[in-house]
C-alpha positions in Angstrom: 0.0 0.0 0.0 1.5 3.8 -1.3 0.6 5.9 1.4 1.3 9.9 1.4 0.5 11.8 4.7 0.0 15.8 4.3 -0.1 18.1 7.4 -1.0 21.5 7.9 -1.9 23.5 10.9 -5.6 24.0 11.6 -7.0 25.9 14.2 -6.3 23.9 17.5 -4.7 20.3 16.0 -3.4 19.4 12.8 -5.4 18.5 9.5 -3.8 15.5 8.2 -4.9 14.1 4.6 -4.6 10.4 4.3 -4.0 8.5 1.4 -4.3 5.1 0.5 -3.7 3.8 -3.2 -4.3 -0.6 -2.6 -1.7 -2.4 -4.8 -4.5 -5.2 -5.6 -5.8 -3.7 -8.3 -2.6 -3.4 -10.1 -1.7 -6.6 -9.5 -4.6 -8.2 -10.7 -4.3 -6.1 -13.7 -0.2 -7.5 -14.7 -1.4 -10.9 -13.9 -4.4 -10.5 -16.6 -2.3 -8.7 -19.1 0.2 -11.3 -18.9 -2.4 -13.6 -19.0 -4.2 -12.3 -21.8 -0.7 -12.0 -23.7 0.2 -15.5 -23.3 -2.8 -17.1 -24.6 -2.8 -14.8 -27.2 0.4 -16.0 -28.2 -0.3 -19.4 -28.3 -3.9 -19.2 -30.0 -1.8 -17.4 -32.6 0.4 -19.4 -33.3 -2.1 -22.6 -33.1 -3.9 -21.1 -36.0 -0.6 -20.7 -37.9 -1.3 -16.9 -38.7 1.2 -15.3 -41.0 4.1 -13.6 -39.2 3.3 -10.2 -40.0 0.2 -10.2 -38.8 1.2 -12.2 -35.5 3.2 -8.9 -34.9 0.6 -6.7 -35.4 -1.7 -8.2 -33.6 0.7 -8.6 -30.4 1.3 -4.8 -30.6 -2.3 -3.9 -31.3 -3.5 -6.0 -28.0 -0.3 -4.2 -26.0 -1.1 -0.9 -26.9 -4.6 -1.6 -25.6 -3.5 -3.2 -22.2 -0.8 -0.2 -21.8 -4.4 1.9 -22.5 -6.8 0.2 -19.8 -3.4 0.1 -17.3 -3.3 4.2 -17.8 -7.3 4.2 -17.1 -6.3 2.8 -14.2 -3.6 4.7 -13.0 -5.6 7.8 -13.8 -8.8 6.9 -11.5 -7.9 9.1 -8.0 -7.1 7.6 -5.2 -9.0 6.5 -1.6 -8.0 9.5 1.0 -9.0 10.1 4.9 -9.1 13.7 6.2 -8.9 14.0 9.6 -9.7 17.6 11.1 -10.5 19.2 14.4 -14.2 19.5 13.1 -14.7 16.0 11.6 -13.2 12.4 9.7 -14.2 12.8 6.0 -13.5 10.1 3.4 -12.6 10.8 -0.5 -13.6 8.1 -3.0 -14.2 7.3 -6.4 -17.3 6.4 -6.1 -18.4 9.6 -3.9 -17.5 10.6 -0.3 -18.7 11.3 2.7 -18.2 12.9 6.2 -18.8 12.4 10.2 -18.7 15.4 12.3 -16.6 14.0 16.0 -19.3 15.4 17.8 -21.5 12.4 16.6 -18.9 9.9 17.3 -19.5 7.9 20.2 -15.7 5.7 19.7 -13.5 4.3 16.8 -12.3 0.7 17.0 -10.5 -1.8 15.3 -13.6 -5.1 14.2 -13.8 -8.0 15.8 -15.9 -11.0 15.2 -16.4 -13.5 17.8 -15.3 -17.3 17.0 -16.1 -19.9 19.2 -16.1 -17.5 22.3 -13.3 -15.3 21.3 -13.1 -12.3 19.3 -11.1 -12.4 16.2 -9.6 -9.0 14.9 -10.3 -8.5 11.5 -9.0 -5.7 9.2 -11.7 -3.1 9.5 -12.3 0.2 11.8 -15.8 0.2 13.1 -16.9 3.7 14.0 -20.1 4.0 16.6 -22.2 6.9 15.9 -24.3 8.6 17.9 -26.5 10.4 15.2 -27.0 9.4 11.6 -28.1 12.5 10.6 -24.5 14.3 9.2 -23.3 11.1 7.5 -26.6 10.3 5.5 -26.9 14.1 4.7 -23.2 14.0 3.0 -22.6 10.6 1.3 -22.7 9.4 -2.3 -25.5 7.6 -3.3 -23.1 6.1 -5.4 -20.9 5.2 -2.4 -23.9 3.5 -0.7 -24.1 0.9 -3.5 -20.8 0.2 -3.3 -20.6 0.0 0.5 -23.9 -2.0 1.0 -22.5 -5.0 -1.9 -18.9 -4.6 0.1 -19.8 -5.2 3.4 -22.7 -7.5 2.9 -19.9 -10.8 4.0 -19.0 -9.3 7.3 -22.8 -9.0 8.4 -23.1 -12.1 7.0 -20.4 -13.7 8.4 -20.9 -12.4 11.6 -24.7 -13.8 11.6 -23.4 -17.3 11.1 -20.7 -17.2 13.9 -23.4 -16.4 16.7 -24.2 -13.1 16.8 -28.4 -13.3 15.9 -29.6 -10.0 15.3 -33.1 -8.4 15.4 -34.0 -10.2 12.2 -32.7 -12.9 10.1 -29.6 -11.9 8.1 -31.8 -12.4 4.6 -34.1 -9.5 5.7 -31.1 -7.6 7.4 -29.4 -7.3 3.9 -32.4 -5.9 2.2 -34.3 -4.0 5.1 -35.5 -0.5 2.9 -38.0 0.6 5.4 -38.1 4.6 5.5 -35.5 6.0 7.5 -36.6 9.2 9.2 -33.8 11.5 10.9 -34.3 14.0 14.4 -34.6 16.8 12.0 -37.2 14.9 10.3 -35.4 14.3 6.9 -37.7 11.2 5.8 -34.7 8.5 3.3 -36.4 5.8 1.2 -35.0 3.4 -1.3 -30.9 3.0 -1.0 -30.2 5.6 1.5 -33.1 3.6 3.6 -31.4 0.8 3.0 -28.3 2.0 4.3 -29.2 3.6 7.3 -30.8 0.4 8.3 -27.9 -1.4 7.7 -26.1 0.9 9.9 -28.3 -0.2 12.8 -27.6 -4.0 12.0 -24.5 -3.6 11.8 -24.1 -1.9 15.4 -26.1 -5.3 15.9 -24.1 -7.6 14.5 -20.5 -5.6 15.0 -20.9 -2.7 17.4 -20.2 -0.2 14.9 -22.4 1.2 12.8 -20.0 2.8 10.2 -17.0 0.0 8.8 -14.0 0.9 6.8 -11.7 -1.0 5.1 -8.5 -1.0 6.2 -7.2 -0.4 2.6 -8.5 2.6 2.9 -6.8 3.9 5.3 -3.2 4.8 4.8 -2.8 3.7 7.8 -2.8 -0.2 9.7 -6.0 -0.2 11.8 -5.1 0.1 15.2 -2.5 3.1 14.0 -5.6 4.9 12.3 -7.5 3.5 16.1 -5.8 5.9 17.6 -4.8 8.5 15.5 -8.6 9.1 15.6 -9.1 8.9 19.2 -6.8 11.8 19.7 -9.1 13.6 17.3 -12.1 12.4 19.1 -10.3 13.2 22.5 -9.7 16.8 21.1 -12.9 17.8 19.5 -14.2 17.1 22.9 -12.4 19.7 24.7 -13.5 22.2 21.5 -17.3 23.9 21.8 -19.9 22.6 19.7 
């Protein structure tokens, strides 16, 4: 993981910009290409194409690989900001951002196996309003993070921890979500703000993030946050 850490003064503690670029999807993408260059190769030559053209077509299907590879060096990166007012997340797909002062803690997962808890590479964030969060993030974002995290609630389920209902109708639960300011959310965003309570069901956190998104190992992003937490407490509201 390429991580790049930017500091600046703000007001009473440092803004700190966190950013996280996962290698996995350039792996992935040099074991495909030479995948796809090998078997190109050999269907080639099985066919017994002329020469020339074997050339051309091996440059042809390069160019286009060095092509996709620069789409996906181009797409921007997964960043944290961290600031004395709140913990804001930058992604492709959308964004969004939790003021400290609805933070109730930040800890590292776990998922309890035959009577222990097991760490697992996520930070679970425990909120104590929704409101902020579903007024700030992506609709595109939701689908993404409702089809990612659906195998921790799952797999949680199966290990023991039964929530209200079964895990079928936890995954799909799109009753109306209404906020204390009386915002009313239907469809996805109901979806997700019911998943948020499952989740604090299931996990004890309602908000989960990756620890490839990050920049940081989970229990160093643990309790970078806390300190945040710690500070923003000392700050008025």
């Amino acid at each position: 993981m390429s991580i790049n850490v930017i500091e600046y003064e703000d007001f009473a503690v440092k803004t700190r910009h966190l950013t996280a670029i996962p290698p996995s999807l350039h792996t992935y993408f040099a074991w495909f290409a030479f995948g796809v260059m090998i078997l190109l190769f050999v269907a080639l030559i099985t066919v017994n194409i002329n020469p020339s053209w074997l050339v051309t077509v091996m440059v042809a299907s390069a160019l286009t690989l060095v092509f996709i590879y620069w789409r996906i060096r181009s797409q921007p990166a997964i960043s944290m900001t961290l600031t004395y007012m709140h913990l804001q997340l930058h992604h492709p797909s959308g964004g969004w951002s939790v003021r400290w002062q609805d933070i109730q803690h930040v800890e590292q997962v776990s998922i309890e196996h035959d009577g222990w808890f097991e760490p697992i590479p996520w930070v679970g964030i425990k909120l104590r309003s929704y409101d902020h969060l579903m007024h700030s993030i992506s609709p595109r974002l939701v689908s993404r993070i409702l089809t990612d995290q659906r195998v921790l609630l799952i797999m949680s389920y199966r290990r023991g921890n039964r929530g209200s209902v079964d895990v079928e109708d936890m995954l799909f639960d799109d009753t109306p979500f209404t906020d204390h300011h009386g915002n009313t959310y239907t469809g996805l965003l109901a979806t997700f703000a019911n998943r948020l309570k499952y989740n604090n069901e299931l996990l004890h956190s309602e908000l989960l993030i990756p620890e490839e998104m990050l920049g940081l190992e989970c229990d160093e992003f643990v309790g970078l946050a806390r300190r945040y937490l710690a500070a923003s407490r000392q700050e008025p509201d």
